[in-house]
N, C-alpha and C positions, 0 to 999 in steps of 0.2 A: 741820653737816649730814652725816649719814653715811649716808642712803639713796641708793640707786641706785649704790655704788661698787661695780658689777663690774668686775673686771677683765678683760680681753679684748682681743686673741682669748685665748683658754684653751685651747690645747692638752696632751695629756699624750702627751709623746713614750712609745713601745713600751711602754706600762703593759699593754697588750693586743696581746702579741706576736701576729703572725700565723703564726708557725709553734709558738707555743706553749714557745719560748726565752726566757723572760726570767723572770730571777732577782733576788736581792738581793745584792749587795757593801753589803760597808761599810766608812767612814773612820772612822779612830777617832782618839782624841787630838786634837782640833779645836783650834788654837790661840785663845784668848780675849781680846780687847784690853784697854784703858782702860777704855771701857763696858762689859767685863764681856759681849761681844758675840763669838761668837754665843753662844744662851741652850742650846744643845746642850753635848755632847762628843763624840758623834760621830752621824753621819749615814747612813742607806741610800738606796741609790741602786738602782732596776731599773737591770739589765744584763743581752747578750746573752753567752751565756758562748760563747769562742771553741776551749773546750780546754785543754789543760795551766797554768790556773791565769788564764790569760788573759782580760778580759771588756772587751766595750766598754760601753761608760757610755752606757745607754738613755733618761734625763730629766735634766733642766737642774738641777745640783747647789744647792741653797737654803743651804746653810752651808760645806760644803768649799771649801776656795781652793785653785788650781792645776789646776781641773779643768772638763771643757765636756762638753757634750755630745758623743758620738762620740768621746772619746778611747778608747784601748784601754788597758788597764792593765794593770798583773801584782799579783795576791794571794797572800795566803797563807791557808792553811786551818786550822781547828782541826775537832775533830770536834762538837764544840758550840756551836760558832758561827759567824755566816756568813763566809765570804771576805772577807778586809781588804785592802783594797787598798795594796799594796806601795810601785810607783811607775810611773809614767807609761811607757806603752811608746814611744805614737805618739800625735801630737797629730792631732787633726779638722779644723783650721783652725778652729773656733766659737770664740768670747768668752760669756765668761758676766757679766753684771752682777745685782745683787738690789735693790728699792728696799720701802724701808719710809716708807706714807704716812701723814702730818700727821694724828693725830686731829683738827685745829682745822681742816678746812675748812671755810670760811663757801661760798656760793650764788658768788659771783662764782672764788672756786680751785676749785670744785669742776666749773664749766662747763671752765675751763683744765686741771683735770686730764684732763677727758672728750677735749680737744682734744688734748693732750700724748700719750694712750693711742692717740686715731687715728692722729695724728703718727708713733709707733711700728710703729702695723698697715702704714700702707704702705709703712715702710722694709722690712718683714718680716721681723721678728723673731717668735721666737716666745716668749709668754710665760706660764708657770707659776705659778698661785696656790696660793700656802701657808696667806695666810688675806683675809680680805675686806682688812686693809692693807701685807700682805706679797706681793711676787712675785719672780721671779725670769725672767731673762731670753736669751735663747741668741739670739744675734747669726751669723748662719750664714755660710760662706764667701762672695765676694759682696758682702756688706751690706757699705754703708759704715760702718766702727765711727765713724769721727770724726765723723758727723750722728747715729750713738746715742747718742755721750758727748755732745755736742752737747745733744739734748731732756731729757737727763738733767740736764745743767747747769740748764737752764731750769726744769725741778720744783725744783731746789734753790732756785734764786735767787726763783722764787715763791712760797716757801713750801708748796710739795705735798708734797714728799717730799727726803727721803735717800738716798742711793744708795750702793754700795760696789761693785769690780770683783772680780766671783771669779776671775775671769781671761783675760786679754789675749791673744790670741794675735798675735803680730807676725809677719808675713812675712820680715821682714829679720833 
C-alpha cells in the first residue's frame, strides 16, 4: 500500500531565510558504502553565511555524515563553484539520522508507520522529506536521542524502514 505516506511534520529549516541569508554550501566527495549508498557524490546544503568563509548549516543534511543542523563550518571557495565545505567549526549540539522506507508496506505496517511518525512528532524532532520514502531527521538539543534511536529501532524490527545516523552528537 503506498497511499497516504506523508511524512510529517515537514519542516524545511531556513530554506526561506528571514533576513534573506541563506545560500548554498556543498560537500563533496561523499563517501559510498557496501550498497553503493548514498546514490549522490556530493550534496548542497542552505546555509546562513557567517563571513570569512564561515557558514552555518541551515537544513538537516540527507547524505553528508558528520554534519547536523546548526553546525558552523569553514569552506572553501572556487570562483565557479559553490563553497565546499572544509571542516566542522562548532557543533550545534543536533544529531542527524535519515530513514529509507520499505516499499512492501502492507495496511497493518503501514497504520504502525503512521504511529512510529506520531511517536517521532512528539519527541520533537524535526523532519525533512527527500522523497515520499526517504527523510531525514535533526534531533535538537534537549531531545532525548536514546528514545529517537529507540522508535527507529522499532521501524527496523517491523519492517518499515532502515535507518542510518548522519551524526551523533555526544555530550561527553
Amino acid at each position: 500500500m503506498t497511499d497516504n505516506l506523508r511524512v510529517w511534520p515537514v519542516r524545511a529549516h531556513g530554506r526561506v531565510s528571514q533576513d534573506g541569508n541563506a545560500h548554498k554550501i556543498i560537500v563533496k566527495d561523499l563517501r559510498r558504502d557496501v550498497d553503493d549508498w548514498p546514490p549522490v557524490h556530493q550534496e548542497a546544503l542552505w546555509a546562513l553565511n557567517l563571513g570569512d568563509g564561515r557558514y552555518k548549516v541551515d537544513n538537516v543534511p540527507f547524505f553528508a555524515k558528520n554534519l547536523s543542523f546548526g553546525d558552523i563550518v569553514q569552506t572553501e571557495s572556487t570562483e565557479d563553484e559553490l563553497p565546499n565545505v572544509s571542516s566542522v567549526l562548532e557543533r550545534s549540539g543536533h544529531s542527524t539520522y535519515r530513514v529509507i522506507v520499505s516499499p512492501d508496506l502492507d495496511a497493518t505496517k503501514h497504520e504502525e508507520y503512521h504511529e512510529l511518525l506520531k511517536t517521532l512528532k512528539h519527541l520533537r524532532v524535526i523532519i525533512e522529506a527527500g522523497s515520499e520514502r526517504f527523510f531525514a531527521i535533526d534531533v535538537p538539543p534537549g531531545v532525548p536521542v536514546q528514545a529517537v534511536y529507540d522508535v527507529l529501532e522499532l521501524g527496523v524490527e517491523y519492517g518499515i524502514w532502515d535507518f542510518e545516523e548522519g551524526h551523533f552528537f555526544d555530550l561527553h
